[in-house]
C-alpha positions in Angstrom: 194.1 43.6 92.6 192.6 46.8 92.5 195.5 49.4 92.0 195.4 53.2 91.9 195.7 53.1 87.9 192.4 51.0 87.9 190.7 53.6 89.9 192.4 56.4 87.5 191.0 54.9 84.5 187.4 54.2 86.5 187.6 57.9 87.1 188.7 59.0 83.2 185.7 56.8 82.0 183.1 58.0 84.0 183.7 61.2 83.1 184.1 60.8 79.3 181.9 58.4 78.3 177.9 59.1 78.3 176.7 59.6 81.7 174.7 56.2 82.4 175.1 54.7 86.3 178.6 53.8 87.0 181.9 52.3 86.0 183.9 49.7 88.0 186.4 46.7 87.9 185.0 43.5 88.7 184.1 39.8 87.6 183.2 39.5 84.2 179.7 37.9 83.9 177.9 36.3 80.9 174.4 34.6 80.7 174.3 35.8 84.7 177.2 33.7 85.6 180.8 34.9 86.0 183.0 33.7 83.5 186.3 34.2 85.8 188.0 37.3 83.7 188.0 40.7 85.4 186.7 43.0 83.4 186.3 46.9 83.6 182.6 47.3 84.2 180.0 49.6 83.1 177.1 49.9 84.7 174.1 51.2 82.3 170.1 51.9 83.2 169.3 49.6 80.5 171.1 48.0 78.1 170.5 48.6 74.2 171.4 47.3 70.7 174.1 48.6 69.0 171.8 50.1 66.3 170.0 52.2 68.9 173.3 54.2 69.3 174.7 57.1 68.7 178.3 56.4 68.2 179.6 58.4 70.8 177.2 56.3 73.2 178.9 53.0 72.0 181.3 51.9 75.2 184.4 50.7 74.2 185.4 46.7 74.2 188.5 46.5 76.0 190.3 49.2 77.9 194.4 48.7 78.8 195.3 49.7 82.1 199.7 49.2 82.6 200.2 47.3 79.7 197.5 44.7 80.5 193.9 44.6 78.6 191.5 43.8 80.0 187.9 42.9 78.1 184.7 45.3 79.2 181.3 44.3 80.5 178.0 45.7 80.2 175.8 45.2 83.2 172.1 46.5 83.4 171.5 47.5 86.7 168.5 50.1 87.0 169.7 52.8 88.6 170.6 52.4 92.4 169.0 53.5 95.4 170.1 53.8 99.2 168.4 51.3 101.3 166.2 53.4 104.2 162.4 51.9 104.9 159.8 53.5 105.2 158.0 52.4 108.7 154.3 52.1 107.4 155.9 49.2 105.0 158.4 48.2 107.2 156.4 44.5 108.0 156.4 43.2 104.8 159.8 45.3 102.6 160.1 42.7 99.6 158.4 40.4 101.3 161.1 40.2 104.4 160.4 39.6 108.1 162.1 42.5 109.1 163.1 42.2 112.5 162.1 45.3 115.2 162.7 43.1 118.4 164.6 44.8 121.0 168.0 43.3 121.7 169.6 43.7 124.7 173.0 43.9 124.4 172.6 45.6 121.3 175.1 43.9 118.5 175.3 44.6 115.0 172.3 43.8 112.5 169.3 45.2 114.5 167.2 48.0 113.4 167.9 52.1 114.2 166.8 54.7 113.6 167.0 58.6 114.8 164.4 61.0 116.5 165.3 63.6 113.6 165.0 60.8 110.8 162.4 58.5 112.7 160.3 58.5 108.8 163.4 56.0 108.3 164.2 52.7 109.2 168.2 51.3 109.1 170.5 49.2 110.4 173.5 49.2 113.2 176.2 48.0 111.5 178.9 47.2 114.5 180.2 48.8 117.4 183.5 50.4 116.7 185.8 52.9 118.8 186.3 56.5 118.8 190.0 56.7 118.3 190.1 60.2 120.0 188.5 59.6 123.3 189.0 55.3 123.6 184.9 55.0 123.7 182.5 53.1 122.2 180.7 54.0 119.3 177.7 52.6 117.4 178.3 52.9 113.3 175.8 53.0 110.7 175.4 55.1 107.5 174.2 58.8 107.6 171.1 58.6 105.7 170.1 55.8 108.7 170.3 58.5 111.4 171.1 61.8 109.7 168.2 63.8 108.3 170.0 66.9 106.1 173.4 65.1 105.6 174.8 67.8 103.1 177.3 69.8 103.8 175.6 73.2 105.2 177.3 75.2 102.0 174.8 73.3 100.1 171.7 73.7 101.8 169.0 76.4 102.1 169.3 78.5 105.3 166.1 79.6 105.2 164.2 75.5 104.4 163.8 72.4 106.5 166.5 71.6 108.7 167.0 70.0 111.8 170.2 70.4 114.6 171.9 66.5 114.4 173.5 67.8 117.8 172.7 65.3 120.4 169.8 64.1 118.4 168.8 60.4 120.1 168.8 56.9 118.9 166.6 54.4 119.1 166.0 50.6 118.4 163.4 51.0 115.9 161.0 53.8 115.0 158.1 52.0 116.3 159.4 52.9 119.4 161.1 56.8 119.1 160.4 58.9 122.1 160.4 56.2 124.5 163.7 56.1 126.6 163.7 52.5 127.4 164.3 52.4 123.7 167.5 54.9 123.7 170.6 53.6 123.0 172.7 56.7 122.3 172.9 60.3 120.6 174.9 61.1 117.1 178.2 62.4 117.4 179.4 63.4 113.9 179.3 62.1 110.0 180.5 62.2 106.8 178.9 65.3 105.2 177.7 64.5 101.6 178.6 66.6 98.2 175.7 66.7 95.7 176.7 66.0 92.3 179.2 68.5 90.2 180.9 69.6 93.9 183.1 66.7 94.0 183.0 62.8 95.2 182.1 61.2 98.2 184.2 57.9 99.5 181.6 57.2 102.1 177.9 57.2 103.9 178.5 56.7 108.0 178.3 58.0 111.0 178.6 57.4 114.5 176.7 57.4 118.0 177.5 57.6 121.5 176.1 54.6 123.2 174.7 53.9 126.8 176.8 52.1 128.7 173.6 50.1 129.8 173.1 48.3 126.1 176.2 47.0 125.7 177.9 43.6 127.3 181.7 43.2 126.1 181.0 40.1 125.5 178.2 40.2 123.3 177.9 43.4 121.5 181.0 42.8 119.4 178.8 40.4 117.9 176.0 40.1 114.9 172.3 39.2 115.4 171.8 35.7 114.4 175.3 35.3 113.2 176.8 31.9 115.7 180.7 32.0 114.6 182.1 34.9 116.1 183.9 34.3 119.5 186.0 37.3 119.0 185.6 40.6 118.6 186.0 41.6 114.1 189.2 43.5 113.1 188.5 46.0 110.3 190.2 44.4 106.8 193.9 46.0 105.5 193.7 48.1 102.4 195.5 45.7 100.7 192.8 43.1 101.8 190.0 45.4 100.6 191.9 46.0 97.0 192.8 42.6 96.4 189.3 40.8 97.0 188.9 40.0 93.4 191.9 37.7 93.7 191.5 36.1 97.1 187.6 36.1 96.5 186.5 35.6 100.7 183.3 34.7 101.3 181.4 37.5 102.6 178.3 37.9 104.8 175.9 40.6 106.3 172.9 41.2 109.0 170.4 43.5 107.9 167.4 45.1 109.8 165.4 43.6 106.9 166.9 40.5 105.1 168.8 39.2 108.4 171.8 37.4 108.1 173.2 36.5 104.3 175.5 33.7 105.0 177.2 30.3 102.9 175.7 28.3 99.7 172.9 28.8 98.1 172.5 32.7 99.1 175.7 33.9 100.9 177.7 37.2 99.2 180.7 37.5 97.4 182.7 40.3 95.6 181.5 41.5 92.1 183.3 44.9 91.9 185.9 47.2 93.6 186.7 50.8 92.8 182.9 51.2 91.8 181.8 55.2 91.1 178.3 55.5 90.5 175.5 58.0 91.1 173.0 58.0 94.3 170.5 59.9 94.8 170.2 61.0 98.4 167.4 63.3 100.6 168.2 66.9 100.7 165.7 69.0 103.2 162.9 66.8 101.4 164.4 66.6 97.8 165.8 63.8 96.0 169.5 64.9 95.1 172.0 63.2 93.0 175.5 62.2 94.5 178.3 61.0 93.0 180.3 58.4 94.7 183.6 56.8 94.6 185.9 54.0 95.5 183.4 51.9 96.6 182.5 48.1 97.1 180.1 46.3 94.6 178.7 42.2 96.0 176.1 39.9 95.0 174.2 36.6 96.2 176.8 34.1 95.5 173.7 31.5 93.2 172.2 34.6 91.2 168.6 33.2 91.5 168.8 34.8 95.0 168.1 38.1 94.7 168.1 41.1 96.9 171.7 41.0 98.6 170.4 43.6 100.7 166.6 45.5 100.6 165.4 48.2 102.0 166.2 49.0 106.0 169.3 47.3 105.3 171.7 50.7 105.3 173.9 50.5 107.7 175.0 47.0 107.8 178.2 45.8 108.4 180.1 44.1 105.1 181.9 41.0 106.6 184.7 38.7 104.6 186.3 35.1 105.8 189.2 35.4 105.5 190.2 31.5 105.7 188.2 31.4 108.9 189.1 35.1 110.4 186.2 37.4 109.7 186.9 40.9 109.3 184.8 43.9 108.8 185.1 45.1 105.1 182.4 47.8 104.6 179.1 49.5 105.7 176.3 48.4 102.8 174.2 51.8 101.8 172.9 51.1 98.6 171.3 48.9 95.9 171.1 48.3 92.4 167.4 48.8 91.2 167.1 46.1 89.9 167.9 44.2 93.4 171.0 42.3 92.2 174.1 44.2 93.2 174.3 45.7 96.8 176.9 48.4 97.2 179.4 49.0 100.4 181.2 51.7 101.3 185.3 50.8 102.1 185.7 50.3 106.1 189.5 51.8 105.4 187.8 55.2 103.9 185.1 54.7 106.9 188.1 54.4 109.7 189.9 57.5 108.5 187.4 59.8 107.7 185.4 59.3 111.0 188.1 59.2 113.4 187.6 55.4 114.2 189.2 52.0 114.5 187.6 48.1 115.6 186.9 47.3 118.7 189.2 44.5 119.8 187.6 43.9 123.1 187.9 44.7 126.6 186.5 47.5 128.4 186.5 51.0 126.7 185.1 54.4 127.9 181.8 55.8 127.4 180.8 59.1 126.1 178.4 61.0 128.7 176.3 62.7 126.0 175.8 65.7 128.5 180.0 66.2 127.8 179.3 66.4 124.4 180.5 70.3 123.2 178.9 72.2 120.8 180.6 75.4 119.0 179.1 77.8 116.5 179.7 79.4 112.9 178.0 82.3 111.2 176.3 81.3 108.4 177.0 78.2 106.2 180.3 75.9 105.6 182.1 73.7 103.8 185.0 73.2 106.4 184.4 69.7 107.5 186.1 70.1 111.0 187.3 73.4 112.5 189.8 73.2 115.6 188.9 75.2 118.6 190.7 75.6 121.9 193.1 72.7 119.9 190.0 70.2 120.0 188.8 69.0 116.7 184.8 69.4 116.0 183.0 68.0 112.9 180.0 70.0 111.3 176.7 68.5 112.1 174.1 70.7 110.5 172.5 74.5 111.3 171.7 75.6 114.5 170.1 78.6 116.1 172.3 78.1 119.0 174.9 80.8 119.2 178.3 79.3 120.9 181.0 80.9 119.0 185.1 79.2 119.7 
């Protein structure tokens, strides 16, 4: 299990030992196959020799954690990237049949993308519900539909920006502009922190969508997935942080790679508690992130490779629980060198964005003409401000002026 002292010390060794891609507790692996210890992991760039050294570069061999020790491992991973594509490649993405079919009801595991961010392809990871209002809501990661996802304290005032309020979405970006190909408009995300301003816990955000694309019961559902007859519970906290131990099976459906399911090239857990670096788009800049608490998996037979590739973002993170599949976490990232795919907690997800599963049965629908808009002077940090005693989440500049 994954306990808060883990995470402490995850924290205390990322920050005092030399700055390489990320630490995490996980499944200790030797000669690519996992020896069945749990280890604390450090994830490095490239490995080197012990000779090539300095000695405050040498990572220590076992770290205790509440009395137990536990051995450490040393995995080479290449940096990690999040998991966009890029449309003029989007046919042939490592080598993928990506799939930009339209699906009507829309379901989980079919490619998005944004009028603002339409130079990026992603995935919809699941339909979920807006906790506030009772509707439905489509769920992906930020950097699928979001274009600036920064905090506004963060970016220039004066460079590239673009208002996310009511920006349209659309089943792929072949097809943005068109409204037979609209499915909804964001509603809010998780702004992001760049590095030395504190961690992030996830990448998400959410969509209004028509009640037109979706069937009750369908959309609950994942493209090219057969087993679910009911709508997917989002996984316990306790579930998440003990996944090491029960070791589920896991699965995913991504724009790109489709669905990841069972022997030879299913997923399973590697890591929990992961913090690593990302670098994310910033008004056209690469920027480095820091993020936290999150979900490392691989192909269960490591000659598979790429657990997820490029257009995957956004996909849903499933685990079988002895034959009850849950939602687990929403994949934005991969290890560069296409091993270890990395999820962001669907607990942190649910409570940051204001949302919980869908559990069937009809739900409202959010008009995206009902959709309010208020404006501050100037740039922010302030995450949500309360107006009038509703609740509204920052979602980039505007040159609107409608103070509360």
């Amino acid at each position: 299990m994954v306990t808060q002292s883990i995470k402490n010390k995850i924290s205390e060794l990322f920050n005092s030992t030399p700055k390489d891609d990320g630490v995490g507790f996980g499944k200790k692996i030797k000669n690519d196959q996992y020896t069945g210890d749990l280890s604390i992991i450090f994830f490095v760039d490239k490995k080197k020799s012990k000779d090539e050294l300095k000695e405050n570069e040498i990572l220590p061999s076992s770290v205790e954690i509440d009395g137990i020790t536990y051995q450490t491992d040393v995995i080479e991973t290449e940096g990690a990237n999040t998991l966009v594509c890029d449309p003029p490649v989007s046919t042939d993405c490592y080598s993928y049949t990506s799939d930009d079919f339209t699906y009507r009801p829309i379901r989980g595991g079919i490619s998005i993308t944004s009028y603002n961010n339409r130079s990026s392809l992603g995935t919809l990871g699941l339909i979920a519900v807006d906790s506030e209002s009772q509707s439905l809501v489509g769920l992906t990661n930020n950097h699928v539909v979001i274009k600036n996802a920064f905090y506004t304290h963060y970016q220039n005032l004066y460079g590239s920006y673009d208002n996310e309020v009511n920006d349209r979405v659309y089943q792929s970006a072949f097809r943005v502009g068109d409204p037979v190909y609209e499915i909804g408009r964001v509603l809010r995300y998780e702004p992001i922190r760049p590095i030395g301003n504190g961690q992030n816990t996830i990448d998400a955000a959410i969509f209004s969508v028509s009640s037109s694309v979706i069937d009750i019961n369908q959309s609950y559902k994942q493209r090219g997935i057969t087993g679910f007859t009911t709508p997917l519970p989002f996984a316990t906290t306790s579930e998440i942080d003990n996944l090491l131990s029960t070791d589920p099976p896991l699965l995913s459906v991504g724009r790109t790679t489709g669905p990841k399911e069972g022997y030879p090239c299913g997923l399973d857990t590697f890591s929990l508690g992961v913090t690593l670096y990302i670098a994310f788009n910033m008004q056209g800049y690469s920027v480095t992130t820091e993020f936290t608490d999150v979900i490392g998996f691989r192909r269960i037979n490591p000659d598979c490779l790429y657990p997820v590739a490029p257009g995957d973002s956004g996909s849903a993170l499933i685990a079988n629980f002895g034959g009850t599949y849950k939602i687990i976490g929403l994949v934005f990232a991969l290890s560069g060198n296409a091993k270890t795919g990395y999820a962001c907690r669907i607990d942190n997800i649910a409570s940051n964005l204001g949302i919980e599963a869908w559990t069937g049965g009809t739900k409202n629908f959010i008009d995206p003409n009902s959709i309010e808009l208020i404006t501050t002077p100037g740039k922010s940090l302030d995450k949500t401000i309360t107006c009038s005693g509703k609740t509204f989440y920052q979602v980039g500049f505007t040159t609107i002026n409608t103070p509360c």
